[in-house]
C-alpha positions as CSV (number, residue, x, y, z in Angstrom):
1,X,-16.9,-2.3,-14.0
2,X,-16.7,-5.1,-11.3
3,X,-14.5,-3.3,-8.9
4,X,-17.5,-0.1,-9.4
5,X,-20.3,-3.2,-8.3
6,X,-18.0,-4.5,-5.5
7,X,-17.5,-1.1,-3.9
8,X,-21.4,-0.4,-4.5
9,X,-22.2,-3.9,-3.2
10,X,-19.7,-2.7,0.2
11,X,-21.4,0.1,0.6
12,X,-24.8,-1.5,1.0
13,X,-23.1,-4.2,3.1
14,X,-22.4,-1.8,5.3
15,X,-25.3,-0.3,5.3
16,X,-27.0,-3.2,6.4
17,X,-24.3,-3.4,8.8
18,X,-25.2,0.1,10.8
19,X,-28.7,-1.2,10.2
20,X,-27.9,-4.4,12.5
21,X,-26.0,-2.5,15.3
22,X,-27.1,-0.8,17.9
23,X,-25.7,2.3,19.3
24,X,-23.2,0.4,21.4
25,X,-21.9,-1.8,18.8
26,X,-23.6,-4.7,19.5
27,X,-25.2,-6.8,17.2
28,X,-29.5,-6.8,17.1
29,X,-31.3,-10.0,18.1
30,X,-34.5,-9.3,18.0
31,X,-36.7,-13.0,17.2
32,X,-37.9,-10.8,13.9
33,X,-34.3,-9.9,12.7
34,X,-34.1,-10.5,9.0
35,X,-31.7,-13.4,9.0
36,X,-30.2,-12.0,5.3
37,X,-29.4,-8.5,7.4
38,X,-27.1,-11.3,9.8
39,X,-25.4,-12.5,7.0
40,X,-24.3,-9.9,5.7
41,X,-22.8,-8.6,9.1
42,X,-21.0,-11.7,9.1
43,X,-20.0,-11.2,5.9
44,X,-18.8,-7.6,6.3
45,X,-17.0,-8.5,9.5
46,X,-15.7,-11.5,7.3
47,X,-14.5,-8.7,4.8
48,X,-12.6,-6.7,6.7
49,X,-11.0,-8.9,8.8
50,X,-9.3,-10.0,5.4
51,X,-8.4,-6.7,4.2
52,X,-6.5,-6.1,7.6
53,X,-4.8,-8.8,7.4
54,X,-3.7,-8.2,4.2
55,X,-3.1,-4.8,4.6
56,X,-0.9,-5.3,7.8
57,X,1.0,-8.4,5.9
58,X,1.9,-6.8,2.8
59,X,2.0,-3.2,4.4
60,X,5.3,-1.2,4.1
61,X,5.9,2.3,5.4
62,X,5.1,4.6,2.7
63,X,2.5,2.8,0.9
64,X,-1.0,1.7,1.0
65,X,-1.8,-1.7,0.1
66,X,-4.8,-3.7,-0.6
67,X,-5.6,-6.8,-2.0
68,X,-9.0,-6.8,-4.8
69,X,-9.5,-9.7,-6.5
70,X,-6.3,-11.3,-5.8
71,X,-4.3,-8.7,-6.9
72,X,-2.1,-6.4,-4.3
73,X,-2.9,-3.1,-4.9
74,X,0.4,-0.7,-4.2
75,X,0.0,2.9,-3.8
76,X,2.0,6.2,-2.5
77,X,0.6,6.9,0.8
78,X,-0.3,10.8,0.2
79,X,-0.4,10.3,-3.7
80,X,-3.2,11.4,-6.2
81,X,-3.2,8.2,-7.3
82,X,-4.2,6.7,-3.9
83,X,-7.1,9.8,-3.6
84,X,-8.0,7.8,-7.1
85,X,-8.0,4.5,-6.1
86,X,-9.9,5.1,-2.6
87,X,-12.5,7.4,-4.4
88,X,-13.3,4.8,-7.3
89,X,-11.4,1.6,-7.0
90,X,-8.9,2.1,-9.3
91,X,-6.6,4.9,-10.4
92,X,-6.9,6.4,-13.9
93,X,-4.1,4.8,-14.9
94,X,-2.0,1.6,-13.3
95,X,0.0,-0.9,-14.8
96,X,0.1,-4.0,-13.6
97,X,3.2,-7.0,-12.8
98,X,2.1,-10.6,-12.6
99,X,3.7,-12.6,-10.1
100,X,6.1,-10.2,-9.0
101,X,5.1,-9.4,-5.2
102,X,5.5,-11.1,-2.0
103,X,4.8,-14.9,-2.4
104,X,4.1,-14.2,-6.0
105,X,1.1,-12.1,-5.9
106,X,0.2,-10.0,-9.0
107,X,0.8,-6.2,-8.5
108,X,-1.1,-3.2,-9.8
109,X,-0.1,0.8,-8.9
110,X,0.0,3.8,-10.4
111,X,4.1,3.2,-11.2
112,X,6.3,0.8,-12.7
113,X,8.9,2.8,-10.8
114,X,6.4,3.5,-7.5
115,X,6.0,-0.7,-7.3
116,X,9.8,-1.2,-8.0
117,X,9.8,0.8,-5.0
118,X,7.9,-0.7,-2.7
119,X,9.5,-4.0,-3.8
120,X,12.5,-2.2,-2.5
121,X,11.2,-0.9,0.8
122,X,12.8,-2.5,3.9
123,X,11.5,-1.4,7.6
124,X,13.1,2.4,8.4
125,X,14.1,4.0,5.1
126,X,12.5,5.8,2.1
127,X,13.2,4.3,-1.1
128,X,12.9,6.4,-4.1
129,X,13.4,5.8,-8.2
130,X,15.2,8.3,-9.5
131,X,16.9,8.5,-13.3
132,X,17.4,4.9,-12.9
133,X,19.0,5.1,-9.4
134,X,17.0,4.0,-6.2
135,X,17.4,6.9,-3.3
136,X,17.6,5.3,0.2
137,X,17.4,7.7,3.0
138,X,16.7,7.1,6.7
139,X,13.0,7.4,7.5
140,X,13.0,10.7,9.7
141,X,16.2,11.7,9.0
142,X,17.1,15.3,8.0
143,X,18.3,13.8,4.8
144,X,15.2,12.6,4.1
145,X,13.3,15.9,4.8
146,X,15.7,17.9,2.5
147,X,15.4,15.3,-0.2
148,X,11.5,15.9,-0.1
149,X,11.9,19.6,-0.1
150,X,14.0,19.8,-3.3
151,X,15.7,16.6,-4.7
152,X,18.3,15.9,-3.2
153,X,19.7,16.1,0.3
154,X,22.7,18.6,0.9
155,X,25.7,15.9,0.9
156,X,25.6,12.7,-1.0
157,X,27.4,9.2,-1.8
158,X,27.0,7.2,-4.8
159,X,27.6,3.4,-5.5
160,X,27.2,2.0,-9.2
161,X,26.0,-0.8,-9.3
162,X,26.0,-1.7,-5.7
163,X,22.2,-2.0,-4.6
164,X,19.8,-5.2,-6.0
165,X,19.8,-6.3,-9.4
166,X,22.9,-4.0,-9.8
167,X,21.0,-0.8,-9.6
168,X,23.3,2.1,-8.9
169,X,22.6,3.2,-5.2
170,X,22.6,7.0,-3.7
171,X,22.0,8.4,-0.4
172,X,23.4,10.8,2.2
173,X,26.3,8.6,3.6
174,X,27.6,5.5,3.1
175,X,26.6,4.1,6.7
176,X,22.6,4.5,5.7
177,X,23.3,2.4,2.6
178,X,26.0,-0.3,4.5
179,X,22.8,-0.9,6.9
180,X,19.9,-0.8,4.0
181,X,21.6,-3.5,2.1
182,X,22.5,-5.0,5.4
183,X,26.4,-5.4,5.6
């Protein structure tokens, strides 16, 4: 599997890596360094700098992102699938839209429903699928914390057909949902 030979081919990267540094962090220059070892440093450094950036560009509380071979990886942060993915490079099972994410990047996760949700993320809430109808609670609100305990939070409002696409919308008062779809 390619994604098994890119994370073996990482790992000796970065082997080579540690190989080149020394115990501050700097890179070896020694006249009889093996110019292939430099290369790859450059390469790894190269790497990384890539998946950062992609990682803080696509990132949205909540979930892990990362981009392999073009693709924008979307998992739960916390999630089995996401132990999956990190252990192996993929989770046993994912599904996969084309063109759907930011700037029309393909997306693969575990979840139709867990990508819907990410698409439907916005800075300071928790976005959840449920039966059909998204969930949007203030992040660190005690909504929030008794919706994770059982459910569903104590008190809550509903509006049909309200949120995007003209999925029904529910949460714990109207204000959370007035400022999520912003108005």
């Amino acid at each position: 599997m390619d994604i098994q030979r890119n994370l073996g081919l990482a790992a000796l990267t970065l082997t080579l890596l540690a190989a080149c540094r020394s115990s501050d962090g700097a890179t070896a220059t020694s006249p009889n360094a093996d110019p292939a070892a430099s290369r790859a440093t450059d390469a790894v450094d190269a790497g990384r700098a890539t998946v950062e950036a992609a990682t803080t560009s696509y990132g949205r509380p909540g979930f892990h992102t990362a981009v392999v071979d073009g693709r924008l990886w979307v998992l739960r942060e916390g999630s089995d699938a996401l132990a999956e993915f990190l252990a192996s490079g993929e989770p046993a099972k994912s599904v996969t839209l084309p063109g759907r994410g930011p700037g029309g990047i393909t997306l693969r996760g575990a979840s139709r429903d867990e990508l819907e949700e990410y698409l439907l993320s916005r800075p300071g809430y928790y976005v959840k699928l449920v039966d059909g109808r998204l969930w949007v609670l203030r992040a660190g609100s005690e909504a929030l914390t008794e919706f994770l305990a059982s459910g569903e939070p104590a008190k809550s409002v509903t509006f049909p057909g309200r949120g995007p696409g003209g999925i029904t919308v529910r949460s714990s008062d109207r204000e959370t949902v007035d400022a999520y779809l912003g108005g």
